[in-house]
C-alpha positions as CSV (number, residue, x, y, z in Angstrom):
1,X,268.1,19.7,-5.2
2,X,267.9,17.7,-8.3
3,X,269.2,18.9,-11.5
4,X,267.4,18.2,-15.1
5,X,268.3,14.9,-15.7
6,X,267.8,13.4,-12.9
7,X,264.4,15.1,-12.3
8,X,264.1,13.5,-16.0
9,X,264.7,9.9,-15.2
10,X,262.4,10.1,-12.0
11,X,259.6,11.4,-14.5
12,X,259.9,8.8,-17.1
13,X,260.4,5.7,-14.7
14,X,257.1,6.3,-13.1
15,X,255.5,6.9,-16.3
16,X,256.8,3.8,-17.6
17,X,256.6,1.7,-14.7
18,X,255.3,-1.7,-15.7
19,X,256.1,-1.4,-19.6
20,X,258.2,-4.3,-21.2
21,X,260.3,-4.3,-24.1
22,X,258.5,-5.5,-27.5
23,X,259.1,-9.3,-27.3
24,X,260.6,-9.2,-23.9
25,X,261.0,-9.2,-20.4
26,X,262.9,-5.8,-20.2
27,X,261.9,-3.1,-18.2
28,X,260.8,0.0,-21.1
29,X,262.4,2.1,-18.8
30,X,266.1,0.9,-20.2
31,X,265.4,2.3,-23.6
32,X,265.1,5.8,-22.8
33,X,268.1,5.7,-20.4
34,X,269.9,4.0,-23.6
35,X,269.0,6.8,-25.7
36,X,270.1,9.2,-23.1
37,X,273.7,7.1,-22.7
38,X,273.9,7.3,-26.9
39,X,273.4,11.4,-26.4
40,X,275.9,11.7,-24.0
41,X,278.4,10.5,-26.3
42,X,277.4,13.5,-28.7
43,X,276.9,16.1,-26.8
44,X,277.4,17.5,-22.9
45,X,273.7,19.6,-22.9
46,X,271.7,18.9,-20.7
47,X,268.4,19.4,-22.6
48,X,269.3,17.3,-25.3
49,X,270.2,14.4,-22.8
50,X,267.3,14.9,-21.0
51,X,264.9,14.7,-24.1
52,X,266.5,11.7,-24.4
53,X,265.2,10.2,-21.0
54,X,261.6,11.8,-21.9
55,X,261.4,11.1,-25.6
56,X,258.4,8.4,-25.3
57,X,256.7,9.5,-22.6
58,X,253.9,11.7,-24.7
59,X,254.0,9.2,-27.4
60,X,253.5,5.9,-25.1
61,X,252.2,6.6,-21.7
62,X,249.5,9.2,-19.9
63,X,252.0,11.7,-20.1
64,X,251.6,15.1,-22.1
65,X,253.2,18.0,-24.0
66,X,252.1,20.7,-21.9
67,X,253.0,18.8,-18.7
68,X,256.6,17.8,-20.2
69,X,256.5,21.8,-21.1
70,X,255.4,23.0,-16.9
71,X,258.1,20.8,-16.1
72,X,261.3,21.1,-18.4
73,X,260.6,23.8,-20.4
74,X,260.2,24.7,-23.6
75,X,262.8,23.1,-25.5
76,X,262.8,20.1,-23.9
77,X,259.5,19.4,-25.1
78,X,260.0,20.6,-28.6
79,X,262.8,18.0,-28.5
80,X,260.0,15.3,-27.6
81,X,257.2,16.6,-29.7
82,X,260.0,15.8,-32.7
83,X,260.2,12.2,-31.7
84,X,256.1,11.9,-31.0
85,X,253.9,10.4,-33.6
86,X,250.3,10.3,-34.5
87,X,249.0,7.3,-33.3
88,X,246.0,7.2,-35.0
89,X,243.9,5.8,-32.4
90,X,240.8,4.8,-34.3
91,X,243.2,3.2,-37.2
92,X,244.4,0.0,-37.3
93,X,248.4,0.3,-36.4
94,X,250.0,-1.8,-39.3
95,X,247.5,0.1,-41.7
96,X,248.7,3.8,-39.8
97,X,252.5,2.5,-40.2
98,X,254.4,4.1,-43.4
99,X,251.6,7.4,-42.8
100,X,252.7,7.7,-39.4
101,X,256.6,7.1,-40.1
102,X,256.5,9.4,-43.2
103,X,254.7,12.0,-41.1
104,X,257.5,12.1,-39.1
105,X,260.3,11.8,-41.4
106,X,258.6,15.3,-42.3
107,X,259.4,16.7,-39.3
108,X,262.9,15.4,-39.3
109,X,263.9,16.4,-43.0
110,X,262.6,19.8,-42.1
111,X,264.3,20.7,-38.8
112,X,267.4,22.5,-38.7
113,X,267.8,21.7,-34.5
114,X,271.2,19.8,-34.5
115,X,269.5,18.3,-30.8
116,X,266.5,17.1,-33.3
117,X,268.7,14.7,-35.1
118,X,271.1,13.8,-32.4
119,X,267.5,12.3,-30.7
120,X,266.3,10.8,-33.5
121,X,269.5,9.4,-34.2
122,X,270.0,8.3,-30.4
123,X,266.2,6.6,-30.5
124,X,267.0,4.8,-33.8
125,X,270.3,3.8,-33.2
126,X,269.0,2.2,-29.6
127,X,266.5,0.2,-31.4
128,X,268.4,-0.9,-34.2
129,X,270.8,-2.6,-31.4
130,X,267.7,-4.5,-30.9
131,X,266.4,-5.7,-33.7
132,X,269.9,-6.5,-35.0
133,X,270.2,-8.8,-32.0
134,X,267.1,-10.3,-32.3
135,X,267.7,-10.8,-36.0
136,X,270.9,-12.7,-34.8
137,X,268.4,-15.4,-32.9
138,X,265.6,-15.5,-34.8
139,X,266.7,-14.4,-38.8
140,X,263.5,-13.4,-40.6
141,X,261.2,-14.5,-38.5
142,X,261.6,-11.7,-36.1
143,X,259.5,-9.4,-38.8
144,X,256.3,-11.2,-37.6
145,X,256.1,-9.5,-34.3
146,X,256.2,-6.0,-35.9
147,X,253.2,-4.3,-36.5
148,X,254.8,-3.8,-39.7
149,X,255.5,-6.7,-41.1
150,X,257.7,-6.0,-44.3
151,X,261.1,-6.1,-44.0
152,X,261.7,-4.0,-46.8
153,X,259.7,-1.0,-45.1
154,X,262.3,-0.9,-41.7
155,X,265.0,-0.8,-44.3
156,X,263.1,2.2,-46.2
157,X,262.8,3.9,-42.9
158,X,266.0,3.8,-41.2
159,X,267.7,4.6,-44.4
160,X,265.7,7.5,-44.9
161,X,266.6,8.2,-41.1
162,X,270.2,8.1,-41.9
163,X,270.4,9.8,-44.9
164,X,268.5,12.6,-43.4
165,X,270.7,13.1,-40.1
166,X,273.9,12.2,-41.8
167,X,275.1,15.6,-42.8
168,X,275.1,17.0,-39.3
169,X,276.4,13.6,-37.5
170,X,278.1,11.4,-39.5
171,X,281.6,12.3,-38.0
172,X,280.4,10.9,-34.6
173,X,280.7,7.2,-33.4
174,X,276.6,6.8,-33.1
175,X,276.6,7.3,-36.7
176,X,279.1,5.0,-37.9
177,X,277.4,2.3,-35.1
178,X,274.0,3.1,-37.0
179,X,275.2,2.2,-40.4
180,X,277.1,-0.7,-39.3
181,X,273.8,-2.3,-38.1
182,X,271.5,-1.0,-41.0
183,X,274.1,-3.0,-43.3
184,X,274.0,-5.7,-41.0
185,X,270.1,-6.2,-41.0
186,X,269.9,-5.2,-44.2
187,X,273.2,-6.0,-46.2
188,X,275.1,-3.4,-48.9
189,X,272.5,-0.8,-47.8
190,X,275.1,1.9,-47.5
191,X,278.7,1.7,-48.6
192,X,280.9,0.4,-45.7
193,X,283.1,3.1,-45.9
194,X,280.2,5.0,-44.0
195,X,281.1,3.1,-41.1
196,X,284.9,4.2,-40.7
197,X,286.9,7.4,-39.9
198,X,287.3,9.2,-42.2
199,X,288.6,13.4,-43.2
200,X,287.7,15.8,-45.4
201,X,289.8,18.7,-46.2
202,X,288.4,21.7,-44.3
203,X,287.6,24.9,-45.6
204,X,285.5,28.2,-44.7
205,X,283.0,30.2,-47.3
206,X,284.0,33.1,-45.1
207,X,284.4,36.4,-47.2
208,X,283.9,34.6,-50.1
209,X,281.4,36.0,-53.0
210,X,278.4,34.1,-53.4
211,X,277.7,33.5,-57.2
212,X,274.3,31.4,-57.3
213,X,272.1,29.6,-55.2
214,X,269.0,27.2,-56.1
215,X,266.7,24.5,-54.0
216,X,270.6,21.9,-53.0
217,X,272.9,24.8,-52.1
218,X,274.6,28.0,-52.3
219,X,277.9,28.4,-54.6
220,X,280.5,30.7,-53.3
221,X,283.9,31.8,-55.6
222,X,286.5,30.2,-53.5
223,X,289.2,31.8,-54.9
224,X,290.7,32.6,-58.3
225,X,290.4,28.8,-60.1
226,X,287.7,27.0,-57.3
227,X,283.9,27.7,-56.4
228,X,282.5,25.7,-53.7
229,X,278.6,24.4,-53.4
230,X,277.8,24.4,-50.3
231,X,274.9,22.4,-49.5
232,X,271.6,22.8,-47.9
233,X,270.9,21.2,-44.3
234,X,268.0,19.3,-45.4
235,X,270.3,17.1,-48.1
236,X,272.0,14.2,-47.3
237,X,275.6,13.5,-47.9
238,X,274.8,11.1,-50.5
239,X,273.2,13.8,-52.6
240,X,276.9,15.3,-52.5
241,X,278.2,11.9,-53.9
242,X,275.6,11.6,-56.0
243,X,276.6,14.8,-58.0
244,X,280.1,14.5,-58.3
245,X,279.7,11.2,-59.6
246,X,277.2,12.3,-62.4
247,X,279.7,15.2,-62.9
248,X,282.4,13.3,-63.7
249,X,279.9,11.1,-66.2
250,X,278.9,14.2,-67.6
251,X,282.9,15.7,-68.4
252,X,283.7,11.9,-69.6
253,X,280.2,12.3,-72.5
254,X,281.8,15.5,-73.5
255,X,279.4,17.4,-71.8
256,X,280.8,21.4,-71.2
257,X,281.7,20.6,-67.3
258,X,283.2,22.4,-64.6
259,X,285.9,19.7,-63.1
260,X,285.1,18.4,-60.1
261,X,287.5,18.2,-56.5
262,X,285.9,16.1,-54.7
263,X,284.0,16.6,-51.0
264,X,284.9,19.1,-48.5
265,X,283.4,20.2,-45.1
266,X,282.3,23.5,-44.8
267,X,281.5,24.0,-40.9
268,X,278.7,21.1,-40.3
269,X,278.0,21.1,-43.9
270,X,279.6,18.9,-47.1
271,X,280.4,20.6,-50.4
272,X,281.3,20.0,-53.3
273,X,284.5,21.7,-54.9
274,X,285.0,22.8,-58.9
275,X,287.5,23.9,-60.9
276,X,286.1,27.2,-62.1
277,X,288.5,30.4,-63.2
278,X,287.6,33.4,-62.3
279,X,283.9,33.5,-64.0
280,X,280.3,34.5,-63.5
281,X,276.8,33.0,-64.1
282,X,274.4,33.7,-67.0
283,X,272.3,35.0,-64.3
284,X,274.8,37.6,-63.2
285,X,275.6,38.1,-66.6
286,X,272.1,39.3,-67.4
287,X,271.1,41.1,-64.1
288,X,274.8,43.1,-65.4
289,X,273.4,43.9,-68.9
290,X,270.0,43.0,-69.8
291,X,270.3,44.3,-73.2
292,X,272.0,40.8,-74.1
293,X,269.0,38.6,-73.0
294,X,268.9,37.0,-76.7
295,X,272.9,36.7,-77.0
296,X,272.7,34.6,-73.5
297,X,269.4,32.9,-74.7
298,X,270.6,31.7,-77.0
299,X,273.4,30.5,-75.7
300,X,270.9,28.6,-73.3
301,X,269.6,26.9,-76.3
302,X,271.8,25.3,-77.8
303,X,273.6,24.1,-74.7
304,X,270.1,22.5,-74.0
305,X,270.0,21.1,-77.1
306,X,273.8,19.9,-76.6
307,X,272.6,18.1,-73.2
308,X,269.3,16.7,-74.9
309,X,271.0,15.6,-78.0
310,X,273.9,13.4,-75.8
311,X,272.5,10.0,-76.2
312,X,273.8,7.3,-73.7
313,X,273.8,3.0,-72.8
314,X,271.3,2.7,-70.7
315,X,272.6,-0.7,-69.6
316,X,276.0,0.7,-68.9
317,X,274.9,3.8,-67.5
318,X,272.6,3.8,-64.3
319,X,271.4,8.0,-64.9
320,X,268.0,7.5,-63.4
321,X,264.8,8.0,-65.5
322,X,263.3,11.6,-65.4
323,X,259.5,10.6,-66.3
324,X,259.7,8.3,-63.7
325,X,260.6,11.1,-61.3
326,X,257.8,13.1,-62.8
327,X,255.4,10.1,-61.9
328,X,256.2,10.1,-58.5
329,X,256.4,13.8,-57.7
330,X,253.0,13.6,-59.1
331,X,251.8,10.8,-57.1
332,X,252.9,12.5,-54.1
333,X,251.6,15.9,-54.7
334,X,248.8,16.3,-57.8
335,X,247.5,13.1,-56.7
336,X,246.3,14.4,-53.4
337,X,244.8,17.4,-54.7
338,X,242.6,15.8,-57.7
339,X,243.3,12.1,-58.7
340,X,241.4,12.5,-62.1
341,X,244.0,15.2,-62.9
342,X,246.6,13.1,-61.7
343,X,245.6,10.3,-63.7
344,X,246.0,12.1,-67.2
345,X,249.0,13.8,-66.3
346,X,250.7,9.9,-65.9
347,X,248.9,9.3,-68.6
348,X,250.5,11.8,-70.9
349,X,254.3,11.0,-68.9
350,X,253.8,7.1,-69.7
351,X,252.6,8.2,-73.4
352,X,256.0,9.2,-73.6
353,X,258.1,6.6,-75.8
354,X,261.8,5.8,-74.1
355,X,264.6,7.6,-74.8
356,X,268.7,7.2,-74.4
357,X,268.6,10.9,-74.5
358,X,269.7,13.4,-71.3
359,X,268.2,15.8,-69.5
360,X,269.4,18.1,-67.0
361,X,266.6,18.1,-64.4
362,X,267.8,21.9,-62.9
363,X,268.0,23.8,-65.9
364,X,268.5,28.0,-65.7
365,X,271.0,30.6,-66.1
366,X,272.2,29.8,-62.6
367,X,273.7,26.8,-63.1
368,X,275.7,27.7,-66.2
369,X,278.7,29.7,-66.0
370,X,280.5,31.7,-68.8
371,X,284.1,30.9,-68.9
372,X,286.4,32.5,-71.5
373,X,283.1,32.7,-73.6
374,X,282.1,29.2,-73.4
375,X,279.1,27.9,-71.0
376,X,280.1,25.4,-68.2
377,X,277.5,23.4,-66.2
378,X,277.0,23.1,-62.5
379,X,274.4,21.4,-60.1
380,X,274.4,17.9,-62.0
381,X,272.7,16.0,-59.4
382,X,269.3,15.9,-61.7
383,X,270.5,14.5,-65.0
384,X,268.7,11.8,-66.3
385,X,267.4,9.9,-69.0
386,X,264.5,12.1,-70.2
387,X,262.6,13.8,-73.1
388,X,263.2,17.5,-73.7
389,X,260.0,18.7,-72.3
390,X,261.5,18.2,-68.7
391,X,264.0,20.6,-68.8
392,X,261.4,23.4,-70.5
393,X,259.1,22.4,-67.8
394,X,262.0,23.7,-65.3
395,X,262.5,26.9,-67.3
396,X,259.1,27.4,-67.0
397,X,258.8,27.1,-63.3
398,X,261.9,29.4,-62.8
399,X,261.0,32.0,-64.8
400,X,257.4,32.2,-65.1
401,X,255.4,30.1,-63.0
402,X,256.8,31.1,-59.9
403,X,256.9,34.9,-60.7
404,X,252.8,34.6,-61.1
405,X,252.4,34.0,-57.3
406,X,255.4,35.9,-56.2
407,X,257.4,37.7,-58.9
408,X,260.2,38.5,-55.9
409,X,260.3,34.8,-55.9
410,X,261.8,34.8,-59.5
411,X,263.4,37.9,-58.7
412,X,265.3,36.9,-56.1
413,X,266.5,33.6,-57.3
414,X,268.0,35.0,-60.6
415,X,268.6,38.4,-59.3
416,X,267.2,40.3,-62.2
417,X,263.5,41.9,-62.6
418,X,260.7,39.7,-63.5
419,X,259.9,41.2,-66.8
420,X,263.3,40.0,-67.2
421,X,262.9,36.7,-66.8
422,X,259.7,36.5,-68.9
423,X,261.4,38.1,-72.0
424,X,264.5,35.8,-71.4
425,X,262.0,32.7,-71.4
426,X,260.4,33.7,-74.4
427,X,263.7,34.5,-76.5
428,X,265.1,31.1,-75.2
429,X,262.0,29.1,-76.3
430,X,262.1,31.0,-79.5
431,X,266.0,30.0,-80.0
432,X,265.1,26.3,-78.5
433,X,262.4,25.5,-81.1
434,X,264.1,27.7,-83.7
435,X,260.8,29.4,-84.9
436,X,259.3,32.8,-84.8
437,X,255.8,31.1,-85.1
438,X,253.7,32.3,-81.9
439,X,251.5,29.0,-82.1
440,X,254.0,26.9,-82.1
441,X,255.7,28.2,-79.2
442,X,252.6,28.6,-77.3
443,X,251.8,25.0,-77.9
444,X,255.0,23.4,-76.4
445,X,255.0,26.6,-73.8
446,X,251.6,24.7,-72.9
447,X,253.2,21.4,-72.5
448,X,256.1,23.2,-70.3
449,X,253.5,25.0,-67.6
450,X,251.5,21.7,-67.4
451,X,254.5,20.0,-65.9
452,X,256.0,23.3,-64.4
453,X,252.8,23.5,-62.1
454,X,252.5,20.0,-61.3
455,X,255.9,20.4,-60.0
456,X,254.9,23.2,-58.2
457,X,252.3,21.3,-56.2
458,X,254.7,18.7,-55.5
459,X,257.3,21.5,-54.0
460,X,254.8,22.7,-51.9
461,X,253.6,19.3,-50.7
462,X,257.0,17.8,-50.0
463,X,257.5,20.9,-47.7
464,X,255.1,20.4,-45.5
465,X,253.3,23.8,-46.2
466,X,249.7,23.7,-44.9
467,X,249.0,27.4,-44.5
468,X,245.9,28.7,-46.0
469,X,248.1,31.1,-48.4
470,X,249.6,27.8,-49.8
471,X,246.2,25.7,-49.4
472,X,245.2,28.7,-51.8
473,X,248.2,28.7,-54.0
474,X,247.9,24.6,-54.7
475,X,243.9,25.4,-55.2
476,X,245.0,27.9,-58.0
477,X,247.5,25.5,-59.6
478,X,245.4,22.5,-59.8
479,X,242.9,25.0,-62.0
480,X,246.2,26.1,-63.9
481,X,246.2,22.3,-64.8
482,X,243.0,21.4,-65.2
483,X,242.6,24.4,-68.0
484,X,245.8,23.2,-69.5
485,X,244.7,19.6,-69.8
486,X,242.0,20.8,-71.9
487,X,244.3,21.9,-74.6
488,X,247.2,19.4,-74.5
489,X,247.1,16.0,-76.1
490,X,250.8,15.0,-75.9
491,X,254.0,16.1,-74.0
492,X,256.5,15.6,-77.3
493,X,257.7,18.6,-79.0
């Protein structure tokens, strides 16, 4: 009697009988049995392998879902719907291309299947072996047989493939093989130390108190002088980099920092390890005793102000740009939903003169601890060059806007009540603009929620979240802006 895989590799010969190679004479059927060979190298289960064998079948011959489904079950076809695209029959395929790869970059980023990226990684890494060989013979030339025809694009793609697969796999030998012919192809695309053996000091969250969390991570008290972040699945290893990096910028400008340890593995997750003794969030601080909102709002203010007031070199200093990040979120979410909104929003963001100055990008009472009296900041991997009204626009999406379609939303990310969080917001834009004058902070509060909500749509769209509670929660928002638009004729405060 045959067992899985072999059943497998019957299935997908006949399917594929006949198909070549792109730009060759070799049998398709090679491909798949590649993939499979790559998988075995990962992992011993059988599933996983035999996705592997079966990962093109739906996607490029008469073969379907629900038959893959009747006869390897479940998983295994959940495993090949992860690696099947839209092909967009009526469309032209090089017009289709970056919709169709970004579609399923979606379904990548978002799964948490350890056999979904081990496939993708398996597919990607197989086909990378052959376009670096046939970039060997032909150079750039071989980009003309693609339906995509921009070099640049392939990079874009299997970068973003790497980046998103490398916190589960980047220990194993496929991995390190995968970078090495990205920065072949495509040279100094990832730092070459990618491609080498290398070990992290290994440590457990186990028993240990968690003390915040936000959209990157969770951040436990390791002990008595370390906290750990601990970070999400759906972040890449570089973000972890990333944020150590702009840490240690941020201690060296005399920012109030918690010292950084470097990178550790937690499990199949990277963190990132601080020097932090024995202290406790704002946020904890204020779901302890909310009698001191205003002591801890204020606090919160001038710390902003400290961040927003640190002017840098912006040709010595590569901080990215904050409006610019703005721009995009809104190109890939607002845009979508009305383009006339959109349009005056980047209109307003580009109205914006350029600044030296800092923002933080994640600013809230979560992210700032209180050691021996003084504030400390964590989760650095925002800051930016940026205008004041970015980091406002944050508070107001933490502590208000989200708390109008959910208030256990706010609720549970700051663990104190939402009424809470509104009169903390309000005391800390009172402190921030140093004014009791209700106009005045109802005009900049404006200028805040504008941004807060196109962020909002942009969340919700980079998520992937189609269901008709969120189709009416992005219908709600856009009204939110289009009524704010109305009133606001600049973003500077």
């Amino acid at each position: 009697m045959m067992n899985l895989l072999e059943e497998a590799i019957i299935y997908a010969t006949v399917l594929h009988q006949g198909v070549r190679r792109k730009n060759s004479d070799i049998p398709y059927i090679l491909h798949p049995l590649e993939v499979a060979q790559i998988l075995s190298t990962m992992t011993d289960d059988q599933e996983i392998i035999a996705a592997g064998v079966l990962h093109d079948v739906v996607e490029d011959t008469d073969g379907t879902l629900s038959e893959v489904k009747a006869r390897f079950g479940d998983r295994v076809a959940r495993l090949v719907a992860s690696e099947t695209e839209n092909k967009y029959p009526e469309e032209d395929e090089g017009s289709t291309w970056k919709k169709r790869k970004e579609e399923s970059l979606l379904v990548l980023k978002n799964s948490s299947d350890a056999g979904v990226k081990m496939l993708w990684l398996a597919d990607k890494l197989s086909n990378l072996r052959s376009i670096s060989r046939d970039y060997s013979e032909r150079g750039e030339d071989l980009w003309s047989s693609f339906h995509q025809s921009d070099p640049d694009m392939h990079r874009w793609y299997y970068r973003t493939v790497a980046e998103y697969i490398e916190y589960a796999l980047n220990k194993t030998g496929a991995y390190k093989e995968f970078i090495q012919h990205i920065n072949f192809v495509w040279p100094e695309t990832f730092d070459t130390a990618k491609t080498r053996f290398r070990k992290y000091r290994e440590v457990s969250v186990d028993g240990c108190r968690q003390i915040g969390y936000g959209a990157k991570g969770t951040v436990y008290q390791y002990d008595d002088e370390t906290i750990i972040k601990v970070y999400n699945e759906n972040n890449t290893y570089t973000d972890v980099e990333r944020e150590i990096e702009l840490s240690r910028k941020a201690f060296i400008i005399g920012l109030p920092m918690a010292i950084s340890f470097g990178i550790v593995s937690v499990g199949n997750r990277y963190g990132a390890m601080f020097e932090l003794l024995d202290s406790m969030t704002i946020s904890q601080l204020i779901a302890r005793d909310a009698s001191r909102v205003p002591y801890y709002a204020e606090i919160m203010a001038n710390l902003a102000h400290q961040i927003h007031d640190t002017e840098m070199d912006m040709e010595k200093d590569d901080f990215p740009n904050a409006v610019n990040w703005f721009m995009e979120r809104t190109e890939a979410g607002l845009r979508l939903e009305d383009s006339s909104l959109a349009d005056r929003v980047q209109e307003l963001l580009r109205a914006l003169p350029p600044t030296r100055h800092l923002t933080h990008g994640d600013y809230h009472t979560g992210n700032v601890f209180i050691h021996n009296g003084e504030p400390l900041l964590v989760d650095m991997d925002r800051l930016a060059y940026g205008h004041p009204i970015i980091d406002l626009a944050g508070m107001y999406l933490f502590y208000v806007a989200f708390g109008e379609t959910n208030p256990r939303i706010v609720e549970d990310f700051m663990g104190f009540p939402y009424k809470t969080a509104l009169r903390f917001f309000q005391r800390f834009m009172a402190k921030y603009l140093n004014t009791s004058d209700k106009n005045r902070i109802r005009e900049v509060t404006d200028k805040a929620a504008l941004l807060a909500y196109v962020r909002q749509i942009g969340r919700i769209r980079l998520k992937g979240e189609t269901s008709p509670e969120k189709s009416a929660e992005k219908s709600a928002l856009v009204e939110k802006i289009r009524d704010l638009i109305g009133r606001v004729d600049s973003l500077m405060i």
